[in-house]
Residue, then its C-alpha position, 0 to 999 in steps of 0.5 A: x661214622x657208626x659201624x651200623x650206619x658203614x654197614x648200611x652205607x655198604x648195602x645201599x652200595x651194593x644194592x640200591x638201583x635206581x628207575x623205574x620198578x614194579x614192587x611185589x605190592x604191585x606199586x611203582x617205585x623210583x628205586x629197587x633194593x637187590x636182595x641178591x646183591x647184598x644177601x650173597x656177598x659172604x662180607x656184608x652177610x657175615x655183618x648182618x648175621x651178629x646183628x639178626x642174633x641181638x634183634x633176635x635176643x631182643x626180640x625173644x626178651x620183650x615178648x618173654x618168650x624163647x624161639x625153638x627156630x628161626x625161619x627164611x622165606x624163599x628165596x630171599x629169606x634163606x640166605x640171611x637165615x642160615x647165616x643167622x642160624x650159624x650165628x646163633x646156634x638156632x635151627x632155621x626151617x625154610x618156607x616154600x611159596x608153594x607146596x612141592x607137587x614132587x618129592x615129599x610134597x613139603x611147603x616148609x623144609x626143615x624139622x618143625x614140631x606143633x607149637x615151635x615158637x618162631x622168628x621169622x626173618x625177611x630181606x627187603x619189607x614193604x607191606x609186608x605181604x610176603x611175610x604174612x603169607x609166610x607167617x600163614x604157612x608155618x602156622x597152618x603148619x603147627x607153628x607159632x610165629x613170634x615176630x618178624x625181623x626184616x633187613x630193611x624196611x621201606x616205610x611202606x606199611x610193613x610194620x603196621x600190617x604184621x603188628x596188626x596181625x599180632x606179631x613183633x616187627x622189627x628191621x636192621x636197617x629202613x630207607x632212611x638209614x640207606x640214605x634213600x628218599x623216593 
């Protein structure tokens, strides 16, 4: 077994749950990939920050162009982020679902210049909605967003959608590496 079908293996372990769940799409689903159960586990982490670092080097090389950061979606983006930040040695910025109405009143935490070029990294991938909106919020912020990197897709429309918007996608694992059919 390859080390990326063990690591896979090792996360549908830990967060694949079986029943019946209601999805952020607002679809039903038979199965839920936990996040959580996966993204605070320092040993599977730590495998998937080297793997974020080559899909984004591959990433920046197919699009010829060089990301200034990279950028986690609250909440299940930030973990994953500053992992890959502290793999590679990139900047990450963390996007807030909605502006804090205290303190400095910020949707994006974190130093983010006009026109920083992005990737955006995401844990679980459906439609895609949850980073689109993201996407929309560092752009309305002055940034440009490369592409989008999930953890795991789950071949529900995610590609499609944020290539439709004219962004890269791309993801570590999808359900059918996790050994996952509905």
């Amino acid at each position: 077994m390859s080390t990326h079908a063990q690591l896979a293996k090792a996360v549908a372990e830990v967060a694949l749950l079986r029943g019946t769940f209601t999805l952020r799409s607002g679809k039903t689903s038979s199965f839920y990939l936990d996040k959580y159960l996966f993204s605070t586990r320092p040993e599977l982490l730590g495998r998937l920050a080297p793997i974020f670092g080559e899909r984004i080097i591959a990433m920046e090389t197919a699009l010829k162009a060089k990301a200034a950061r990279l950028a986690g979606a609250e909440l299940g983006g930030i973990p994953l982020v500053t992992a890959a930040s502290l793999h590679t040695g990139l900047p990450c910025i963390f996007v807030r679902n909605q502006k804090k109405d205290y303190g400095t009143s910020k949707q994006i935490e974190g130093a983010l210049s006009p026109k920083d070029r992005i990737i955006l990294l995401e844990d679980v991938a459906t439609t895609g909605g949850q980073a689109l909106e993201a996407v929309k919020s560092l752009t309305d912020a002055g940034g440009r967003v490369l592409g989008v990197i999930a953890t795991i897709d789950r071949l529900e429309g995610a590609r499609a959608n944020i290539e439709q918007a004219g962004l890269a996608f791309d993801s570590i694992f999808t359900v059918r590496d996790l050994g996952i059919t509905a």
